[in-house]
C-alpha positions as CSV (number, residue, x, y, z in Angstrom):
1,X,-1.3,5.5,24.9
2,X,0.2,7.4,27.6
3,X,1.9,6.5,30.9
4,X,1.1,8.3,34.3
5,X,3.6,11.4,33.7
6,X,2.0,12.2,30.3
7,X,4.8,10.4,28.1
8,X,3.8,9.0,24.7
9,X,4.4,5.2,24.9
10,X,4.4,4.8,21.4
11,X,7.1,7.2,20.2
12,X,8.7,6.7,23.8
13,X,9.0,3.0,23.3
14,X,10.0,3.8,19.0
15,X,13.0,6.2,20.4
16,X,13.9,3.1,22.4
17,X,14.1,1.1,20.0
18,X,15.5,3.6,17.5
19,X,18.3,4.5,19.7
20,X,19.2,0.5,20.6
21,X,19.3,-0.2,16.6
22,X,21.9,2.3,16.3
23,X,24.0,0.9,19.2
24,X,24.0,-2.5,16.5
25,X,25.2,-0.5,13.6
26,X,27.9,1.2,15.7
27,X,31.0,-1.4,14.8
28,X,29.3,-1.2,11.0
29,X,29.5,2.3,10.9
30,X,33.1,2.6,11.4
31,X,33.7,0.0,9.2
32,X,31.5,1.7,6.4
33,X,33.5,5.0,6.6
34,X,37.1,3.1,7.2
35,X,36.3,0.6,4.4
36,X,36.3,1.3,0.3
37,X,32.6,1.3,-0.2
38,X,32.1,-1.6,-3.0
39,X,28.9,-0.6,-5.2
40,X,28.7,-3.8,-6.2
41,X,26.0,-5.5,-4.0
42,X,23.4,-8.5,-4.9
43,X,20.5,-7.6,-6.6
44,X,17.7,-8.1,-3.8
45,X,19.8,-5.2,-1.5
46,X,20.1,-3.0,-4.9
47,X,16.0,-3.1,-5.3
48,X,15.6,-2.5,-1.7
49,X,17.7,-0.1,-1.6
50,X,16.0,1.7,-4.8
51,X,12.7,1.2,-2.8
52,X,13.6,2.7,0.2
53,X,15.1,6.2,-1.5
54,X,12.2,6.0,-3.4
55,X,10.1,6.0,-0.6
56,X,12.4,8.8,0.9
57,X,11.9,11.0,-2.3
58,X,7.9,10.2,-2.2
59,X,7.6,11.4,1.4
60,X,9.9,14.9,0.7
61,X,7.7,15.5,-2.6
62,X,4.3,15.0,-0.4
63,X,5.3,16.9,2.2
64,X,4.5,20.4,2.6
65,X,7.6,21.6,4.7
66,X,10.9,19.6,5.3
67,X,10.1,19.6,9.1
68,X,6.6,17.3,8.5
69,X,9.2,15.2,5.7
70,X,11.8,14.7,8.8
71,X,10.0,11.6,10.6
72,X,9.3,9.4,6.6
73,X,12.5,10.4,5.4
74,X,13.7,8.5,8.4
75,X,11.3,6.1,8.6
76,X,13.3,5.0,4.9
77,X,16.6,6.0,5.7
78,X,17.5,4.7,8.9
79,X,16.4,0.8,7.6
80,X,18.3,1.6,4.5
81,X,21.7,2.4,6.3
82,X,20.7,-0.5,8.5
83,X,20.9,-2.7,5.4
84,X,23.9,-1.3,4.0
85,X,26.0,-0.8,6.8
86,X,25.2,-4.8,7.7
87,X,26.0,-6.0,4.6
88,X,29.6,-4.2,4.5
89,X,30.7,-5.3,7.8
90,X,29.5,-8.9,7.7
91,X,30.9,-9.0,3.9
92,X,34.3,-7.7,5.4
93,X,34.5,-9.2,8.9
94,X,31.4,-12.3,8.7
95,X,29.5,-13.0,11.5
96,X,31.8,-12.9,15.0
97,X,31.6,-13.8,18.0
98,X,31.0,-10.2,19.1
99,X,28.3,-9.9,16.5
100,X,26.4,-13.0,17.6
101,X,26.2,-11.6,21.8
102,X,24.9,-8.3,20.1
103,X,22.3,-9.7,18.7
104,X,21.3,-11.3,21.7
105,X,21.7,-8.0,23.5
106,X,19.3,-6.4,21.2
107,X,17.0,-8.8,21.5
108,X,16.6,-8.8,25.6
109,X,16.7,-4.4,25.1
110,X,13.5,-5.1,22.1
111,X,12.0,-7.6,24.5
112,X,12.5,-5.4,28.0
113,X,10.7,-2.8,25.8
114,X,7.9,-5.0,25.3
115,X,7.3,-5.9,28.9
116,X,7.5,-2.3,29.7
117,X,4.5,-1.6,27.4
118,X,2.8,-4.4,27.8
119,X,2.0,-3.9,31.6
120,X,0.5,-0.5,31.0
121,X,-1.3,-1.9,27.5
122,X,-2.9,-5.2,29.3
123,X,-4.8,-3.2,32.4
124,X,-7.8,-3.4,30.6
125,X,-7.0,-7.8,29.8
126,X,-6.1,-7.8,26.2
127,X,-2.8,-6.5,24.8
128,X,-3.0,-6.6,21.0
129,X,0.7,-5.3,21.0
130,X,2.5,-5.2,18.1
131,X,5.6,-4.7,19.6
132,X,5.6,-8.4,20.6
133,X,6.9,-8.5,16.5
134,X,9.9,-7.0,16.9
135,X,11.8,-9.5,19.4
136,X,10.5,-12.3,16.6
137,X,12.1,-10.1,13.8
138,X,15.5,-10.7,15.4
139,X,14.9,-14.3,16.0
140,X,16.3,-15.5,13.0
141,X,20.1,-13.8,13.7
142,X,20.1,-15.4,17.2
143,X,19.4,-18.6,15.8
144,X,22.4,-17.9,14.3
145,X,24.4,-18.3,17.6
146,X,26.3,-21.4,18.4
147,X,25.0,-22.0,21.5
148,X,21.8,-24.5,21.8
149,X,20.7,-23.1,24.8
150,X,21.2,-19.5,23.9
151,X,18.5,-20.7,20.5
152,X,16.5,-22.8,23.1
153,X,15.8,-19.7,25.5
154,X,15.1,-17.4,22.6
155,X,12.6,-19.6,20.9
156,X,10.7,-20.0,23.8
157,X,10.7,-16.5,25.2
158,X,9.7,-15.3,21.7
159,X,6.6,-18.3,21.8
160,X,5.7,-16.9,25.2
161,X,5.4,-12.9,24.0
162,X,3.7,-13.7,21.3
163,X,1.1,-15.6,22.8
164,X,1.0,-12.9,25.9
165,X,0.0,-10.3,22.8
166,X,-3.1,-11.9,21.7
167,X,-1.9,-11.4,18.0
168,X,-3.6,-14.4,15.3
169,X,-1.1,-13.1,12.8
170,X,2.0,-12.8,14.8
171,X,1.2,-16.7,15.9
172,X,0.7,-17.6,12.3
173,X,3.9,-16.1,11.1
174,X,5.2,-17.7,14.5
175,X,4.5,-21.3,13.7
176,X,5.0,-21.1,10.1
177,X,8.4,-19.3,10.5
178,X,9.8,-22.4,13.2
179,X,8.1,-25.2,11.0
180,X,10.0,-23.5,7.9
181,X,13.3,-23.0,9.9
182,X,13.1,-26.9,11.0
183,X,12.8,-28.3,7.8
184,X,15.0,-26.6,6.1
185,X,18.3,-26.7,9.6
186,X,17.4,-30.4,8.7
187,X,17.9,-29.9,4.8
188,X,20.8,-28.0,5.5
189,X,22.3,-30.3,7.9
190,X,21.6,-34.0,7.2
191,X,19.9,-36.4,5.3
192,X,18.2,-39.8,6.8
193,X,16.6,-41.7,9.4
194,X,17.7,-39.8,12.3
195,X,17.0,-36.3,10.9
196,X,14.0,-36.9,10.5
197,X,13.6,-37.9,14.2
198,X,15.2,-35.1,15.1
199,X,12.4,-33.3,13.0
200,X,9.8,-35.0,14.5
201,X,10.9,-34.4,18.0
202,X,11.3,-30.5,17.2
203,X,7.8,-30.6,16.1
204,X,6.8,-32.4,19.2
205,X,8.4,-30.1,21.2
206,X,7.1,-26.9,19.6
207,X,3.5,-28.9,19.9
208,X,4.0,-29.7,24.1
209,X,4.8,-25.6,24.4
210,X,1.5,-24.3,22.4
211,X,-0.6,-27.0,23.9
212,X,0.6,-25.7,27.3
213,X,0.4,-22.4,26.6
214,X,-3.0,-22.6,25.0
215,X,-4.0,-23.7,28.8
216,X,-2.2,-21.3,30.6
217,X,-3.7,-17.2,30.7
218,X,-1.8,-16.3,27.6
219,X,-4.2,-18.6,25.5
220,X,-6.6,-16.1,24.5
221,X,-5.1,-16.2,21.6
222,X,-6.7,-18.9,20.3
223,X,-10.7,-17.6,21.3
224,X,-9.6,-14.9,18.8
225,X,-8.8,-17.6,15.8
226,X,-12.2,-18.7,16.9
227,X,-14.0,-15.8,16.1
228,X,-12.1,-14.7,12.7
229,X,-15.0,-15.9,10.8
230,X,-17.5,-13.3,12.8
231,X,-14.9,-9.9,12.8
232,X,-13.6,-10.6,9.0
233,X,-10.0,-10.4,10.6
234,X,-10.4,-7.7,12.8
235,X,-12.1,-6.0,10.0
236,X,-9.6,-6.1,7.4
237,X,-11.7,-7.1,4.7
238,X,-13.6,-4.1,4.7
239,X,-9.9,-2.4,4.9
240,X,-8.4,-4.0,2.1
241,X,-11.4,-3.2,0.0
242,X,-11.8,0.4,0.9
243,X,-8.2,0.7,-0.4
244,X,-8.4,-1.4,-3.1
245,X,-11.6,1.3,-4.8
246,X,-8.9,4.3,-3.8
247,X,-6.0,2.5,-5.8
248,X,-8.3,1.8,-8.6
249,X,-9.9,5.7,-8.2
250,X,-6.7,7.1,-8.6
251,X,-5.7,8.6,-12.1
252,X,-2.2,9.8,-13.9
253,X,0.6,10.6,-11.7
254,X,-0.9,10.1,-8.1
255,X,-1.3,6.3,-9.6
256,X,2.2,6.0,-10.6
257,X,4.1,7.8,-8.2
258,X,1.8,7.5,-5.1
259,X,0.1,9.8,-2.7
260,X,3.1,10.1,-0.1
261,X,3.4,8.9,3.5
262,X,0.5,7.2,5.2
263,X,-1.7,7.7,2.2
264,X,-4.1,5.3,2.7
265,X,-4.5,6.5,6.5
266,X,-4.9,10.0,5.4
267,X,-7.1,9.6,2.9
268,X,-9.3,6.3,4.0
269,X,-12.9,7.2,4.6
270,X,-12.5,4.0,7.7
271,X,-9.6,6.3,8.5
272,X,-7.1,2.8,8.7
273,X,-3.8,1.8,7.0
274,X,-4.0,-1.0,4.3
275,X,-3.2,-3.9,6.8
276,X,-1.6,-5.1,3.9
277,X,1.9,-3.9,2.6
278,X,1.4,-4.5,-1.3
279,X,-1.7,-2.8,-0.9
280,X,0.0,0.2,1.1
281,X,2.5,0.9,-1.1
282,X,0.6,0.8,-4.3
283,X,-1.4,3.5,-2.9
284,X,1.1,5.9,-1.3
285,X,4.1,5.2,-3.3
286,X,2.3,4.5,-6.9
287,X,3.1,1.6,-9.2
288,X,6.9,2.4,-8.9
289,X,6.7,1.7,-5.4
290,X,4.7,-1.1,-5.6
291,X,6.8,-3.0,-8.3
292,X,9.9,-2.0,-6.4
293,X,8.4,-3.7,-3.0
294,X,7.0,-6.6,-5.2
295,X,10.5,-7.4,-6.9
296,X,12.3,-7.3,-3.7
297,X,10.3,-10.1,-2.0
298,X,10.6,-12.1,-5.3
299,X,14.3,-11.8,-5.7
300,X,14.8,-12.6,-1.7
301,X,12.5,-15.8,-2.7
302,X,14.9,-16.6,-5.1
303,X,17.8,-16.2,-3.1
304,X,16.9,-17.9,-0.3
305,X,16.0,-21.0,-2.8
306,X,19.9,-21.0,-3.7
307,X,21.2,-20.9,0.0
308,X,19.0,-23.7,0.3
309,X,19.9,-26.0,-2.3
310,X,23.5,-24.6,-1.6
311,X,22.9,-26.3,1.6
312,X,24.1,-22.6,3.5
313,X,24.0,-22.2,7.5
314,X,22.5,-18.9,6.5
315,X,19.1,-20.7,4.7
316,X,16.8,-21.7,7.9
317,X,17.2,-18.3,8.9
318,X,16.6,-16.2,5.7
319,X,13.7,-18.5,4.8
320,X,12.2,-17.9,8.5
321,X,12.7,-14.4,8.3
322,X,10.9,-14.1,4.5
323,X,8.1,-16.5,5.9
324,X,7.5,-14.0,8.8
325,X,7.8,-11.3,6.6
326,X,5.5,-12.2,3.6
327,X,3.0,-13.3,6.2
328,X,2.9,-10.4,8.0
329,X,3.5,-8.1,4.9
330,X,0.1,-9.3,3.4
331,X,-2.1,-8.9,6.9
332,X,-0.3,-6.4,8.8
333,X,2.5,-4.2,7.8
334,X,6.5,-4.1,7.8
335,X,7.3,-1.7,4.8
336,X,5.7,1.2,7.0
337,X,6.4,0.6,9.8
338,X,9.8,0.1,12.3
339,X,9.9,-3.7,11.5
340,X,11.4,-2.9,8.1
341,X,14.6,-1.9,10.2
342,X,15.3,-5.3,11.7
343,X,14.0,-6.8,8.6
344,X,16.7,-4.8,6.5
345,X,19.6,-5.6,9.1
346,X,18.7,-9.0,8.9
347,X,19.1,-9.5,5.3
348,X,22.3,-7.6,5.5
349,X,23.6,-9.6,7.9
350,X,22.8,-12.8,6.2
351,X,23.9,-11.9,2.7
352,X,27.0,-10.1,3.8
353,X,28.2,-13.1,5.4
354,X,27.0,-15.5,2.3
355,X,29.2,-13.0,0.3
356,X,32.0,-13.3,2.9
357,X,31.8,-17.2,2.9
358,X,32.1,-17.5,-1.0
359,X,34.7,-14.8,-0.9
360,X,37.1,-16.7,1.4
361,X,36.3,-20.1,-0.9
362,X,37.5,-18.2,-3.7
363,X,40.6,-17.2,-2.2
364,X,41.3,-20.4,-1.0
């Protein structure tokens, strides 16, 4: 999609974007190259971390000069130092004030970016944008902030692009993500009679802004959950079993250590991705990569299941961020694609302050 001068929205919007993660990172950056770098990090950032150069090293393999390897290189890199650099600061410093207004920032920049795109995208009625993900993505570290009102506003702005996006998944992961993040703030905080009221009201709440929504001109939405039966999800069953016969079609090493980059695209006879990240990375990063990916979500499962019986201020939001991102993973993508960036600071930021909580209990 292009805008009147010519420009590539796409890549115009992904430099954008690119560019504001790396403002972010900035106060992690120094502290990763003031700091002693400890190696010793929790096992769900090692295997992502293994994944990600693994995914770098596939791409550079594939590729038949390094300037075609530049863009997948960095398409692993960049949400690799994203998680690392995260993790150090938070483990070193926690979650500040400073921190919490940044993410905020980036949220209103990911969201500005959406609007932008979305009023050239929707001239023909129907948006379908998946940048409407991304503000979602960082939803779970501003619902981190201390301020109600700050969570309020971002809850319901995030409701409202979704919906203006006309995405079944995104609103699935939506719902799922808010119903799993008020259970468990409930969990986390209290026990009894009034938190479950609370609950209820919450649920109420969330119920009054779909319902109104649903009536408004950003309910179209819902006329496409209507018709899911009819287009197979957009088509994805035929997707998922097109790539499922190349998976199974391939032999030796091209099944264990993939096909490279946007395999599946390349090589697709219905010339489509996977829509489904398992799928994806089976195919263009082999079994390696697909074991690598696999183990990652399961360990971050895990994980999350400790903050939660831990009763951690960090659980509602890891376990809204995983229930996003497993949904999504399996009918969309994230692995691939620019979400894997927020994804990765997120988890960096959560389990780098997790390790700076127990840290100062221990010194205490």
């Amino acid at each position: 999609m292009q805008t009147e001068d010519g420009e590539d929205l796409g890549h115009l919007n992904m430099a954008k974007v690119y560019l504001a993660t790396f403002v972010v990172l900035i106060p992690g950056v120094i502290a990763y190259f003031t700091e002693r770098i400890n190696i010793i990090i929790a096992t769900p950032i090692k295997l992502l971390t293994l994944l990600l150069i693994w995914m770098a090293s596939v791409s550079i393999i594939h590729s038949p000069n390094i300037k075609t390897a530049i863009y997948p290189c960095m398409s692993a890199l960049i949400p690799l130092a994203a998680l690392q650099i995260m993790y150090l600061y938070t483990r070193k410093y926690g979650i500040n004030k400073i921190l919490h207004w940044t993410f905020v920032a980036f949220q209103i920049i990911l969201i500005a970016q959406y609007v932008r795109i979305y009023k050239v995208a929707n001239m023909g009625g129907e948006a379908h944008l998946m940048t409407s993900y991304y503000p979602m993505f960082v939803l779970p570290l501003v619902l981190l902030h201390p301020r109600k009102l700050v969570r309020y506003i971002s809850i319901l702005t995030v409701v409202f692009i979704i919906f203006s996006s006309v995405k079944r998944g995104g609103m699935v992961a939506l719902i799922l993500g808010l119903v799993v993040y008020v259970i468990s703030n409930r969990k986390v905080q209290s026990k009894g009679f009034r938190s479950i009221l609370y609950m209820l009201f919450s649920f109420a709440l969330l119920g009054g802004v779909f319902y109104y929504i649903a009536n408004s001109e950003y309910g179209g939405v819902f006329e496409r959950f209507e018709s899911v039966m009819d287009d197979g999800g957009s088509g994805r069953n035929i997707v998922w079993f097109t790539t499922w016969q190349m998976i199974r079609n391939s032999e030796g090493a091209s099944l264990i250590f993939g096909h490279g980059n946007n395999g599946v695209l390349n090589d697709s006879p219905v010339f489509l991705s996977a829509h489904n990240d398992f799928l994806e990375s089976c195919y263009d990063y082999g079994l390696v990569g697909f074991t690598l990916y696999a183990l990652s979500i399961l360990m971050l499962i895990i994980y999350s299941i400790r903050l939660l019986k831990n009763k951690s201020e960090l659980a509602p939001s890891m376990l809204m961020l995983l229930t996003i991102t497993i949904i999504l993973t399996n009918i969309s993508h994230v692995l691939i694609f620019y979400l894997m960036t927020i994804v990765c600071m997120t988890i960096g930021t959560l389990m780098g302050q997790d390790t700076h909580n127990r840290l100062q209990i221990q010194r205490e």
